[in-house]
DSSP file (Angstrom, degrees, kcal/mol; ACC not computed):
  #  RESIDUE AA STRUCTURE BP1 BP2  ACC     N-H-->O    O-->H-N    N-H-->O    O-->H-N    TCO  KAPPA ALPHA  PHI   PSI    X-CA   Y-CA   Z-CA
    1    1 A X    >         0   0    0      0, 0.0     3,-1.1     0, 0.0     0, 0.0   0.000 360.0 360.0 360.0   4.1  -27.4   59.4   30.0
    2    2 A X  T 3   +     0   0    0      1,-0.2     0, 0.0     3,-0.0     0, 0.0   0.353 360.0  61.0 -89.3  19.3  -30.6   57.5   28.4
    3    3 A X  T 3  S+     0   0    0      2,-0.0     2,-0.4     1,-0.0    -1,-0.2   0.345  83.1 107.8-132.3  31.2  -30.2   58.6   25.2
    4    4 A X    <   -     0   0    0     -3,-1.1     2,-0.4     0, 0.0    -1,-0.0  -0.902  65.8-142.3 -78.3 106.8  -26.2   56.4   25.4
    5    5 A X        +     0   0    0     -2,-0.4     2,-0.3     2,-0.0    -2,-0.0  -0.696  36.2 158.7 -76.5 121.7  -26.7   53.3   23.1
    6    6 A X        -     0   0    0     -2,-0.4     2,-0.3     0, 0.0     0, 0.0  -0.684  42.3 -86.4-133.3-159.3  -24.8   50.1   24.8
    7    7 A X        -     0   0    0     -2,-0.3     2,-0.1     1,-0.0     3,-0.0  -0.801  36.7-129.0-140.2 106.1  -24.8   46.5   24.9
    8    8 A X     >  -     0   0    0     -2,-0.3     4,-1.7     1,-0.1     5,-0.2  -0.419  20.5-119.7 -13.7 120.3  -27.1   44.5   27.2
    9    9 A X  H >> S+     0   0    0      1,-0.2     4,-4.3     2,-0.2     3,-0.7   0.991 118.3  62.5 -26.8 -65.3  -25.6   41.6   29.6
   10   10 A X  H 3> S+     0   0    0      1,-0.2     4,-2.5     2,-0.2    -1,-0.2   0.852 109.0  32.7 -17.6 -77.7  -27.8   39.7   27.7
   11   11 A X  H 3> S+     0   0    0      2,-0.2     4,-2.4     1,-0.2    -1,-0.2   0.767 116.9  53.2 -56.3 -24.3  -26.1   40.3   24.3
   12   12 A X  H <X S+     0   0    0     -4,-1.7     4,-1.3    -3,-0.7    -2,-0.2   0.884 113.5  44.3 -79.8 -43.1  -22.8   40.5   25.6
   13   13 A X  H >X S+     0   0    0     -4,-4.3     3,-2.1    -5,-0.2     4,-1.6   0.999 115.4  50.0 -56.2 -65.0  -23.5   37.0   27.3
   14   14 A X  H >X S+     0   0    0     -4,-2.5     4,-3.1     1,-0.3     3,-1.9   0.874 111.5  51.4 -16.3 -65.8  -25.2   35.7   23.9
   15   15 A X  H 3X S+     0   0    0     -4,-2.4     4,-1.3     1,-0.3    -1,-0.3   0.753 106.8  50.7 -63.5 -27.9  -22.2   36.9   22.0
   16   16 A X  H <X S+     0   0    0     -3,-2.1     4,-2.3    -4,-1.3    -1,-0.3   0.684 107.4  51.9 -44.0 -46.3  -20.0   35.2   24.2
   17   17 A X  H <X S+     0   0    0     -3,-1.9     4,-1.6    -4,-1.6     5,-0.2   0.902 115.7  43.3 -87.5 -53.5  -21.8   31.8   23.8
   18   18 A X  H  X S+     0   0    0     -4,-3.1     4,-2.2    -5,-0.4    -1,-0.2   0.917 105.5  58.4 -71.1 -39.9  -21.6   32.1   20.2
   19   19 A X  H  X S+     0   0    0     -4,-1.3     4,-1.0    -5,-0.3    -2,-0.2   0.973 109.9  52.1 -44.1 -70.1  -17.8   33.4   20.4
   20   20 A X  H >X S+     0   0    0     -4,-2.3     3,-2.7     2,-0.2     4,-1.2   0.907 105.7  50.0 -37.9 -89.3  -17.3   29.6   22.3
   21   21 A X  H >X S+     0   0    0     -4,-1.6     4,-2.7     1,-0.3     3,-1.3   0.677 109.0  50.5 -21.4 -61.5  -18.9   27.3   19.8
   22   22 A X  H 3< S+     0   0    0     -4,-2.2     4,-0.5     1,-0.3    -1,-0.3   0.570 112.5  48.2 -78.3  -3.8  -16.9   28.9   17.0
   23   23 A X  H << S+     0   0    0     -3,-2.7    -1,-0.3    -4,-1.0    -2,-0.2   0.642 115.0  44.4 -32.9 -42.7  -13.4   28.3   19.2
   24   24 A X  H XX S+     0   0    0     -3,-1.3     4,-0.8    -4,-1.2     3,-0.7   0.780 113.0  52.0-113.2 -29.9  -14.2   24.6   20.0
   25   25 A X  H 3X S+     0   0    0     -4,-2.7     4,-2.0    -5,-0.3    -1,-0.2   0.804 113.5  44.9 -82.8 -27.9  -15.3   23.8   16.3
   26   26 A X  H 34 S+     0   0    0     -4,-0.5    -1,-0.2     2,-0.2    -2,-0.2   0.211 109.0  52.2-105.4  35.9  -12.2   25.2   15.1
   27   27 A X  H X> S+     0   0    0     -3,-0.7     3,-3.9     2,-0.1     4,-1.8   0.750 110.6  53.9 -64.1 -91.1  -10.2   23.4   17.6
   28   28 A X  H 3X S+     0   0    0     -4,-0.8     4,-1.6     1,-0.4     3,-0.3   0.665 110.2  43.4  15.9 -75.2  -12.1   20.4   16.2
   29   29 A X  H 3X S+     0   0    0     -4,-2.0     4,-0.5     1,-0.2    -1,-0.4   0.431 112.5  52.7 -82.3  -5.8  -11.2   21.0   12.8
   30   30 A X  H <> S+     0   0    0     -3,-3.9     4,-2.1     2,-0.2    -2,-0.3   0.637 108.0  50.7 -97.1 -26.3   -7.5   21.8   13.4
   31   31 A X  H  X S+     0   0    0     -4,-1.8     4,-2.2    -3,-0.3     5,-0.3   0.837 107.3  52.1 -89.7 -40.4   -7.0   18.9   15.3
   32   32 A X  H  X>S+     0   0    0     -4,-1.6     4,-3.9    -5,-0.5     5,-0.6   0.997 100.5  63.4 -40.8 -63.7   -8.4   16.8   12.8
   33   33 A X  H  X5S+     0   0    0     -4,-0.5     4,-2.4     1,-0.3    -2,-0.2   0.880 102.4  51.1 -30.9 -65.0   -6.2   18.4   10.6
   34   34 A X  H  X5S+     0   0    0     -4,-2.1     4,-1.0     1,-0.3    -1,-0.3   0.648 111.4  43.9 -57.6 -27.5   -3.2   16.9   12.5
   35   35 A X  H  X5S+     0   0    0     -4,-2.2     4,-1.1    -3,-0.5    -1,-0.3   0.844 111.4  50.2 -98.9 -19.6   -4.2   13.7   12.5
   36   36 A X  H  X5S+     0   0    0     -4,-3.9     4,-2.0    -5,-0.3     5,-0.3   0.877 117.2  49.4 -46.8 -45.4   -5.3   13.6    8.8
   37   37 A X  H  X<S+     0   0    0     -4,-2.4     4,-2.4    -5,-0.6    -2,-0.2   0.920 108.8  45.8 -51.9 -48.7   -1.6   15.2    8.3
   38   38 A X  H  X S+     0   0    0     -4,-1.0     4,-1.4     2,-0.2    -1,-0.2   0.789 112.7  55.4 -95.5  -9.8    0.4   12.7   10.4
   39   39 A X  H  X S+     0   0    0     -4,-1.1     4,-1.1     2,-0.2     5,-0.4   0.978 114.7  41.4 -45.4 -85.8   -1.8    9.4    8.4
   40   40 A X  H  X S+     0   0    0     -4,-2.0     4,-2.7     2,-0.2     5,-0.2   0.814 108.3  57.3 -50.3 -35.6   -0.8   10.8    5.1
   41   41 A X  H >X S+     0   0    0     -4,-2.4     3,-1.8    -5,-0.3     4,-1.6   0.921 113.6  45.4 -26.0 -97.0    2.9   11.5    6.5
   42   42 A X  H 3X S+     0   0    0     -4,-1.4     4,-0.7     1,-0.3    -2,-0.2   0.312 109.7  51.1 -39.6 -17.0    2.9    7.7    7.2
   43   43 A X  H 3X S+     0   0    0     -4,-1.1     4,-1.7     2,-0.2    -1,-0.3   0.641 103.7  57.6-104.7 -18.6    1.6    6.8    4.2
   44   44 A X  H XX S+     0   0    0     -4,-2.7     4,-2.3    -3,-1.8     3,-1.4   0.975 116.7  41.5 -47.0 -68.7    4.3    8.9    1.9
   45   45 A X  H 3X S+     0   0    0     -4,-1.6     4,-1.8     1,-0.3    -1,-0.2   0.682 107.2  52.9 -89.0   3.6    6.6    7.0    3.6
   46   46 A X  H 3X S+     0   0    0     -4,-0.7     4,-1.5     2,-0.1    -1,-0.3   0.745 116.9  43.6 -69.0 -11.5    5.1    3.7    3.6
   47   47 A X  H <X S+     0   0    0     -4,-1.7     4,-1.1    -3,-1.4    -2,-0.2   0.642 112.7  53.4 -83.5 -19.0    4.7    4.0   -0.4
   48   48 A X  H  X S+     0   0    0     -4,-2.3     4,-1.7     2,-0.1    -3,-0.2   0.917 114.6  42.6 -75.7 -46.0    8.5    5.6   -0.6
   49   49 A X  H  X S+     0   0    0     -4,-1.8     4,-1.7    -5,-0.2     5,-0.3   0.948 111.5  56.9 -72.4 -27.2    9.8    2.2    1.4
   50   50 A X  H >X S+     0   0    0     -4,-1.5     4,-2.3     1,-0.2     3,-0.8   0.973 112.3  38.7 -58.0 -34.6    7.6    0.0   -0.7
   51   51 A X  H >X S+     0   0    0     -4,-1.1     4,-3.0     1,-0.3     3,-1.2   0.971 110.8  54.3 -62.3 -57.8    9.1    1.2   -3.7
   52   52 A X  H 3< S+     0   0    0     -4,-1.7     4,-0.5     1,-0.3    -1,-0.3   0.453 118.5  43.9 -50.9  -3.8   12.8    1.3   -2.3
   53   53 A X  H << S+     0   0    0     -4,-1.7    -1,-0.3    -3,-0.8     4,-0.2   0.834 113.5  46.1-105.4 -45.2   11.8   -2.7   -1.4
   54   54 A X  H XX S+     0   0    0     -4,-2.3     4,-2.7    -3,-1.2     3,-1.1   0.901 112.7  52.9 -98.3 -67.6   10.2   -3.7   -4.6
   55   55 A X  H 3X S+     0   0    0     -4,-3.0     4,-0.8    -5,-0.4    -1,-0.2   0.894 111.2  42.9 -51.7 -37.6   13.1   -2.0   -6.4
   56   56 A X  H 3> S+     0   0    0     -4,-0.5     4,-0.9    -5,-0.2    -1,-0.2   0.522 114.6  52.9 -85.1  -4.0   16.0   -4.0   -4.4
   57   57 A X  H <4 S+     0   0    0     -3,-1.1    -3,-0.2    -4,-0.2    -2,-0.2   0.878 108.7  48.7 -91.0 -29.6   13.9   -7.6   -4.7
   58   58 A X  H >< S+     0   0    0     -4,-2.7     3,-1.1     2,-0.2    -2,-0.1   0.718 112.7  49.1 -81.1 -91.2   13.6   -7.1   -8.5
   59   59 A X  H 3< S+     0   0    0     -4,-0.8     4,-0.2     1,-0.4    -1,-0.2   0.078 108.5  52.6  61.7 -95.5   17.7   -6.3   -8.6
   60   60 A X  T 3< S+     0   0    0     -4,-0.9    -1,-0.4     1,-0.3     4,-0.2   0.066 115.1  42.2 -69.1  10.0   18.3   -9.3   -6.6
   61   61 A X  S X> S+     0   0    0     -3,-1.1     3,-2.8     3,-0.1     4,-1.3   0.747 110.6  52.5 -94.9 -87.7   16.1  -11.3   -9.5
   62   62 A X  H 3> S+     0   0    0      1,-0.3     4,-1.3     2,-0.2    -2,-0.2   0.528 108.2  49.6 -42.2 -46.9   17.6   -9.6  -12.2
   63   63 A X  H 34 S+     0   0    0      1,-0.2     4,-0.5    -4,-0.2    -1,-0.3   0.764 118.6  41.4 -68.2 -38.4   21.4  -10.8  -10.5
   64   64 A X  H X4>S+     0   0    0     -3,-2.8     5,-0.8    -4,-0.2     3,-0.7   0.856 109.1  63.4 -76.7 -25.6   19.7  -15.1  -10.2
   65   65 A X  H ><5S+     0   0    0     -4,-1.3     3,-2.7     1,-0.2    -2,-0.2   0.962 103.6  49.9 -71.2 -48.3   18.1  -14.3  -14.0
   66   66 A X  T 3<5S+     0   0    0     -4,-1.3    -1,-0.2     1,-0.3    -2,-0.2   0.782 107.1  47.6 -66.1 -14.9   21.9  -14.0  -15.2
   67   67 A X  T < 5S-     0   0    0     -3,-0.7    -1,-0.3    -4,-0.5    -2,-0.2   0.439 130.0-101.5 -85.3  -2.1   23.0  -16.8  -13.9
   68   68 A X  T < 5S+     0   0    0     -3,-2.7    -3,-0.2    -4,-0.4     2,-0.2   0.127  79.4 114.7 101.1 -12.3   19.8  -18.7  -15.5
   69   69 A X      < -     0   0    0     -5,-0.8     2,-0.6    -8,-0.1    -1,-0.2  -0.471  51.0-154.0 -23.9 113.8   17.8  -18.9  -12.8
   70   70 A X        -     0   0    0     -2,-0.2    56,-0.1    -5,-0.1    -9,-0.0  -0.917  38.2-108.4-123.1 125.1   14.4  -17.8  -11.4
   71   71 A X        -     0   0    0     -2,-0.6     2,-0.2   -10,-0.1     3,-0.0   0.115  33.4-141.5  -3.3 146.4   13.8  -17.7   -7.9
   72   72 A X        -     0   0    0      1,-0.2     2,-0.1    23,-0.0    -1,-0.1  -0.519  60.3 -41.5 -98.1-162.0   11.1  -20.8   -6.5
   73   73 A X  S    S+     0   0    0     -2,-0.2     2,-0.3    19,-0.0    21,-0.3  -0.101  70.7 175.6 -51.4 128.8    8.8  -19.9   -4.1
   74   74 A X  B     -A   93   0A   0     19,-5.2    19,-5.8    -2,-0.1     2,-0.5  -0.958  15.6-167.4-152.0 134.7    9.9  -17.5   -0.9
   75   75 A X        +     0   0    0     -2,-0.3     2,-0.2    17,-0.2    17,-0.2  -0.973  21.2 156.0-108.7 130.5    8.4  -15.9    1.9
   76   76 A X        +     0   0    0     -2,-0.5    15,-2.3    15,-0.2     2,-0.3  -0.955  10.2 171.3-143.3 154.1   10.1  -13.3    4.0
   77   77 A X  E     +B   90   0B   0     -2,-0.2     2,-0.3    13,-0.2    13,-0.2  -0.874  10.5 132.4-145.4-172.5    9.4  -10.9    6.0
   78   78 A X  E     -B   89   0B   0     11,-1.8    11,-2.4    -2,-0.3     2,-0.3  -0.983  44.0 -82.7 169.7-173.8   11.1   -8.1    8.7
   79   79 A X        -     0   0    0     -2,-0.3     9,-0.2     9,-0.3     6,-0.1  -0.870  40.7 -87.2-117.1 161.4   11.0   -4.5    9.5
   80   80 A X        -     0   0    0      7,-0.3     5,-0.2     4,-0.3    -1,-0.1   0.230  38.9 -98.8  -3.8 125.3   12.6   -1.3    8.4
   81   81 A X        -     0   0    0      3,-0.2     6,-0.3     2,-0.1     2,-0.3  -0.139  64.3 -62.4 -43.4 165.9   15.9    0.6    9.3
   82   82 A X  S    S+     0   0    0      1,-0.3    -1,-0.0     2,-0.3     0, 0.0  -0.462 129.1  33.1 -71.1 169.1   15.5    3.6   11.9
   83   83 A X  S    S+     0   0    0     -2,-0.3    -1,-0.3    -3,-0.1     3,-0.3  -0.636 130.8  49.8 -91.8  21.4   14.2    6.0   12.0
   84   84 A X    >   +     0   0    0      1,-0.1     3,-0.6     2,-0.1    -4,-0.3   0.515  68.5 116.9 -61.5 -17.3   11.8    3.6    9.8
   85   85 A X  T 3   +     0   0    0      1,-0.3    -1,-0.1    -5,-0.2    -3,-0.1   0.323  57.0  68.5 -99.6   8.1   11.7    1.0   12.0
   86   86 A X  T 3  S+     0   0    0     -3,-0.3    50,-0.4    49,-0.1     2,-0.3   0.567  86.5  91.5-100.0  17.6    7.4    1.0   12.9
   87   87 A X    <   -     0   0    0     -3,-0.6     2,-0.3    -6,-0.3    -7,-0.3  -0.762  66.0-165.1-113.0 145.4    7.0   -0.2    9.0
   88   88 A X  E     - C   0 134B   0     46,-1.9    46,-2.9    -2,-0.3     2,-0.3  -0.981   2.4-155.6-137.0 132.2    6.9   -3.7    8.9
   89   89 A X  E     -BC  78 133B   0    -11,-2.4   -11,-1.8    -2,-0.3     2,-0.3  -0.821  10.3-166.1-114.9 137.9    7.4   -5.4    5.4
   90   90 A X  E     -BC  77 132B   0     42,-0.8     2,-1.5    -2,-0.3    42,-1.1  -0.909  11.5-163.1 -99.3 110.1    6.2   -9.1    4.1
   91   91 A X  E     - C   0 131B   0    -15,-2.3     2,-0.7    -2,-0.3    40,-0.2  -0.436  10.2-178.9 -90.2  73.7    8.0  -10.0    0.8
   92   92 A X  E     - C   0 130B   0     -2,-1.5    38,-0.6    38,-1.5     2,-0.5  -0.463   3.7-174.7 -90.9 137.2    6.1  -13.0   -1.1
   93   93 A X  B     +A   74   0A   0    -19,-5.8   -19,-5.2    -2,-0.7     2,-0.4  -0.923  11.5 175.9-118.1 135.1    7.5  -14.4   -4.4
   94   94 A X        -     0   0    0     -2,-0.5    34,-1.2    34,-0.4     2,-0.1  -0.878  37.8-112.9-127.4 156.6    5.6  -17.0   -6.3
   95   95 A X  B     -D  127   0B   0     -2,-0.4     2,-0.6    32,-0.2    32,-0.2  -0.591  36.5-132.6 -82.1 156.3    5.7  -18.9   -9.3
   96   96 A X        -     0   0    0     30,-1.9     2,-0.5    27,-0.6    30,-0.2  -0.937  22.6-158.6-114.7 130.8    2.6  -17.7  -11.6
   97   97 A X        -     0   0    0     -2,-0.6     2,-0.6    25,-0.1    23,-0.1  -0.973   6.0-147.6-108.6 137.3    0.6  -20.9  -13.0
   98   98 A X        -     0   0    0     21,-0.7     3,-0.2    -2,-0.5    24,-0.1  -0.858  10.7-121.7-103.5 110.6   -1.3  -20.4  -15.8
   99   99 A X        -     0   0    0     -2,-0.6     2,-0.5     1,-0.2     3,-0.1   0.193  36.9-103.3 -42.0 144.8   -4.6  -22.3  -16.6
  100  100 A X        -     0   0    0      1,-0.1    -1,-0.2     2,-0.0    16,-0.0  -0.632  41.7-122.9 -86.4 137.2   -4.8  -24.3  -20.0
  101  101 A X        -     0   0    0     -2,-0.5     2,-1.0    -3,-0.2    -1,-0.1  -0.073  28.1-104.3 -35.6 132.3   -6.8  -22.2  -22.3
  102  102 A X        +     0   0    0      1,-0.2    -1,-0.1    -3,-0.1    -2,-0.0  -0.344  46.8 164.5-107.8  98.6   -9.8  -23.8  -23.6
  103  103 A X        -     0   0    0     -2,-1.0     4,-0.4     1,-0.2     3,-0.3   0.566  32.6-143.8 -54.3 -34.4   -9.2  -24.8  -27.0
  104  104 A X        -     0   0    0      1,-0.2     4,-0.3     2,-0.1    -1,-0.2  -0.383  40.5 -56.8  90.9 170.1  -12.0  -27.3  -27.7
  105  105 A X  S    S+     0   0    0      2,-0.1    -1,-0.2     1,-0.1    -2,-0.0   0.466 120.4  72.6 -78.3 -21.0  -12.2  -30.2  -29.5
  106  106 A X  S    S+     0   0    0     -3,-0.3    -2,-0.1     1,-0.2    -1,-0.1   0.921  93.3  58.9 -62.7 -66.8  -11.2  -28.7  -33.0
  107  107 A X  S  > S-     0   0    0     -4,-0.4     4,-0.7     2,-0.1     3,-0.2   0.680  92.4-163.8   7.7 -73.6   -7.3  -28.3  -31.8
  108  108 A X  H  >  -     0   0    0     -4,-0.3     4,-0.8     1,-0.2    -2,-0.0  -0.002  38.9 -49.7  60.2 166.3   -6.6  -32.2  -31.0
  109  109 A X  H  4 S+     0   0    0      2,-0.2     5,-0.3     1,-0.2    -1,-0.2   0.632 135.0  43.8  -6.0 -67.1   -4.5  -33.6  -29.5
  110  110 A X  H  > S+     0   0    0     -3,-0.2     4,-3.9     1,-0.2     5,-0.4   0.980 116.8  59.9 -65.4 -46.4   -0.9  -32.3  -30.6
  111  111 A X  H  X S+     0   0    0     -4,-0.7     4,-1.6     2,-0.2    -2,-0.2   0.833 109.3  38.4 -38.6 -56.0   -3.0  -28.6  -30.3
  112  112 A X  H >< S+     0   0    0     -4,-0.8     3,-1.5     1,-0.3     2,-1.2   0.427 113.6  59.2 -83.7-133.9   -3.8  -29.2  -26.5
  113  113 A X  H 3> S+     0   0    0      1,-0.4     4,-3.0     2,-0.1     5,-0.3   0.105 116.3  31.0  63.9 -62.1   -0.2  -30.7  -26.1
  114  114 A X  H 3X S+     0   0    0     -4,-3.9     4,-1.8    -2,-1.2    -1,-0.4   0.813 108.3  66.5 -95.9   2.1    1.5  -27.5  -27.3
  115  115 A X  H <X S+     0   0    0     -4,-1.6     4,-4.1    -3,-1.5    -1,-0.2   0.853 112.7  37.2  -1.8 -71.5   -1.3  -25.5  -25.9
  116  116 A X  H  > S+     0   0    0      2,-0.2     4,-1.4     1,-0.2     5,-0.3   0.964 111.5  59.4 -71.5 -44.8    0.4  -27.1  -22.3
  117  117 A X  H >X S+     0   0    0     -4,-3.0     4,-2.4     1,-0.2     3,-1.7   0.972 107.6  42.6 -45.2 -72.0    3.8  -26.8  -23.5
  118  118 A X  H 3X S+     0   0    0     -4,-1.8     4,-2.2    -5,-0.3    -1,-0.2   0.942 113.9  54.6 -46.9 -39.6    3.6  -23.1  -24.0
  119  119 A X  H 3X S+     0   0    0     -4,-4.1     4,-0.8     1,-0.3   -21,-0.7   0.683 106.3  44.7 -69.4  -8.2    1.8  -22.6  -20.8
  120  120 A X  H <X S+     0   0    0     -3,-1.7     4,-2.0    -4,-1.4     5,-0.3   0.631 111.6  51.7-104.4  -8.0    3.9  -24.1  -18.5
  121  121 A X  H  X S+     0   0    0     -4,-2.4     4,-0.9    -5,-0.3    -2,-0.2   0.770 113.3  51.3 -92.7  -6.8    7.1  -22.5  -20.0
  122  122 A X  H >< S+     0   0    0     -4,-2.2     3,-4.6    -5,-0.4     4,-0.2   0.934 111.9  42.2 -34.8-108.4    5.0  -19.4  -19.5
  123  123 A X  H 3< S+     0   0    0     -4,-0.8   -27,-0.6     1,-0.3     3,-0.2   0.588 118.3  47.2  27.8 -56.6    4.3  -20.5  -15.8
  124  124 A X  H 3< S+     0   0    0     -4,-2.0    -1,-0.3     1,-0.2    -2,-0.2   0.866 112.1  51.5 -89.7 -22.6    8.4  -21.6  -15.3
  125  125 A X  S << S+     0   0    0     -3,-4.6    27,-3.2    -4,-0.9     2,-0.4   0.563 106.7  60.7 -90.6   3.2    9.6  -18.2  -17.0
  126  126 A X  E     - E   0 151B   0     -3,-0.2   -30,-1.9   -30,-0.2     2,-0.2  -0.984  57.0-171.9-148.7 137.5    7.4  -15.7  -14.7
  127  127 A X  E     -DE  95 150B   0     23,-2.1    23,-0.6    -2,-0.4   -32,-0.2  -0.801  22.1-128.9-115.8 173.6    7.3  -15.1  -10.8
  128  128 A X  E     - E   0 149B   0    -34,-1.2   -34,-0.4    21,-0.2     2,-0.3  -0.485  18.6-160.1 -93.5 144.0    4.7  -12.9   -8.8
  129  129 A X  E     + E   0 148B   0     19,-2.1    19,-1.9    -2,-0.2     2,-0.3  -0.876  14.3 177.1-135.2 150.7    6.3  -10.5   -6.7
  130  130 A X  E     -CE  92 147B   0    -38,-0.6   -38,-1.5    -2,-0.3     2,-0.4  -0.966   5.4-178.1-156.2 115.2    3.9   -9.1   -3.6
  131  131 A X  E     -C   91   0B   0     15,-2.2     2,-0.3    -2,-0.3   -40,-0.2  -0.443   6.9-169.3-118.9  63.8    5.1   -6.9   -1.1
  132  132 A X  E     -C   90   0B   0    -42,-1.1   -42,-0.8    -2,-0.4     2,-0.4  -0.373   5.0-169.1 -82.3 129.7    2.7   -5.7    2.0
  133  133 A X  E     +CF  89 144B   0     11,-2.4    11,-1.1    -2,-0.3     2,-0.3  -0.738  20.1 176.2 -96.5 148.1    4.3   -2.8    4.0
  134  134 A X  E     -CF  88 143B   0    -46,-2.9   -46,-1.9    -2,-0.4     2,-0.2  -0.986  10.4-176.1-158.0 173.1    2.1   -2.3    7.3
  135  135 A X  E     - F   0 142B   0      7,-1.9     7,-1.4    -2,-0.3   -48,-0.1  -0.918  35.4 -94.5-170.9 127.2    2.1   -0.3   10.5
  136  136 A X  E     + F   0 141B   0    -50,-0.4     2,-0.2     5,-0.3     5,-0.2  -0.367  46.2 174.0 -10.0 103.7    0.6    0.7   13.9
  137  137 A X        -     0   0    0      3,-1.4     3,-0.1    -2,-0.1   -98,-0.0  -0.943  63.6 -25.3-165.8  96.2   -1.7    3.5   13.2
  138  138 A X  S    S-     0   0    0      1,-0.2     3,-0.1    -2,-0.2    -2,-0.0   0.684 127.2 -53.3  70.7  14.4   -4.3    5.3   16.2
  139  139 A X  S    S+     0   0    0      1,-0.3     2,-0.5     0, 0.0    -1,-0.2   0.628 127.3 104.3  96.0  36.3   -4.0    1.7   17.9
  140  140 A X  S    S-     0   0    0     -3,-0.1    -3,-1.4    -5,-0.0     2,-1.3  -0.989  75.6-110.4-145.6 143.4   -5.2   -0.1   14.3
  141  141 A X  E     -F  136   0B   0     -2,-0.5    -5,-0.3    -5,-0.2     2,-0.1  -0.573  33.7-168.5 -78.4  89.8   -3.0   -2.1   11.7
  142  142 A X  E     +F  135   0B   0     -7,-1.4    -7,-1.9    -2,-1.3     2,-0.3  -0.528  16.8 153.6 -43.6 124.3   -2.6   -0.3    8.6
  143  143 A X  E     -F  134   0B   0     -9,-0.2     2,-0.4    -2,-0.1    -9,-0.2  -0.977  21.9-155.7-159.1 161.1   -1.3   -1.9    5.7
  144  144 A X  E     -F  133   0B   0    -11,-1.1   -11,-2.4    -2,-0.3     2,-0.4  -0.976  14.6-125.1-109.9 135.1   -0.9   -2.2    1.8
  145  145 A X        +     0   0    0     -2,-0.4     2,-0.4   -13,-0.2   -13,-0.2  -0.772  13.4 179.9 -76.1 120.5   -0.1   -4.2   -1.0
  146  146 A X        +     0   0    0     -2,-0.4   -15,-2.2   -96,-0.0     2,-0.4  -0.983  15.2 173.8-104.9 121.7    2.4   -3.8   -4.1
  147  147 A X  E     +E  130   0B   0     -2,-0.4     2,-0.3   -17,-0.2   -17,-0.2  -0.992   7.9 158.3-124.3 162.1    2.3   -7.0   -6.7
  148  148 A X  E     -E  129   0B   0    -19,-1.9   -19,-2.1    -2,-0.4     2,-0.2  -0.817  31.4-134.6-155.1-170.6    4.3   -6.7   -9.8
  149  149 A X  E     -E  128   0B   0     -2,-0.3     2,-0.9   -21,-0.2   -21,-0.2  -0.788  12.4-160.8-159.5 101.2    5.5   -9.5  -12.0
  150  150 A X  E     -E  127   0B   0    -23,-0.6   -23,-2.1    -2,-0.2     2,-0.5  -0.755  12.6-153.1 -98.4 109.2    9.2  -10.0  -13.4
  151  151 A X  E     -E  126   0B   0     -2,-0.9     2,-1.8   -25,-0.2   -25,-0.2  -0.505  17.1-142.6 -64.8 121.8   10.1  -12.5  -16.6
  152  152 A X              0   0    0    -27,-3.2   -82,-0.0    -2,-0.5    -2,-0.0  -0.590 360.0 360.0-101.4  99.8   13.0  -14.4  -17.8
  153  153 A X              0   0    0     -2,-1.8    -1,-0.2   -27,-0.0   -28,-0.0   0.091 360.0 360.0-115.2 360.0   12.8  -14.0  -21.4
């Protein structure tokens, strides 16, 4: 029987040891996986509500623009429908003011004067719209920002 080739304890243990590591590192890296997975999940659908939100405030613009109208300033905020309901929304709309240009001394007077005039009917015809969706994420607040900008032209 000496001249039967086998396996040491030794190696067999060794091989063993080495067998472990590469189980618990891809344990490691699969469970990662799942929580990289269920982040991006959660951020699909906070970028799917923001749009579906963003789309129904400009709407509800579009409906005060025909009557002649522009929103003033408005804060609101709230959360989401089920099975939605761990997204939390804040909707600000603002009036945009726009800084007088600097024109200089060549202009004068009437320049800088219709200089202001266009910039404040600028200023009264366009609002900021700002939307931040956020959420409860690993025991940390997650969130984002949308701005867009509508005009009554």
């Amino acid at each position: 029987m000496r001249g039967r080739k086998a396996f040491t304890l030794l190696e067999v243990m060794m091989a063993l040891a080495v067998f472990g590591l590469a189980i618990t590192a891809l344990v490691g890296f699969n469970a990662r996986g799942y929580v990289n997975e269920a982040r991006a999940r959660k951020m699909t659908n906070a970028v799917q509500l923001a749009s579906q939100k963003i789309t129904d405030t400009k709407l509800e613009i579009e409906k005060e623009m025909v009557t002649g109208s522009l929103p003033e300033e408005k804060v609101d905020e709230g959360d989401f429908e089920k099975p939605f309901d761990l997204f939390h929304w804040k909707l600000e709309i603002r009036k945009v003011e726009m800084p007088m240009p600097p024109i200089g001394d060549v202009a004068g007077e009437v320049g800088k004067q219709i200089m202001d005039a266009i910039t404040k009917q600028i200023s009264d015809s366009v609002r900021e719209i700002k939307l931040t969706i956020s959420w409860q994420e690993m025991e940390k607040e997650r969130s984002f920002s949308v701005v867009t900008h509508i005009a009554k032209i």
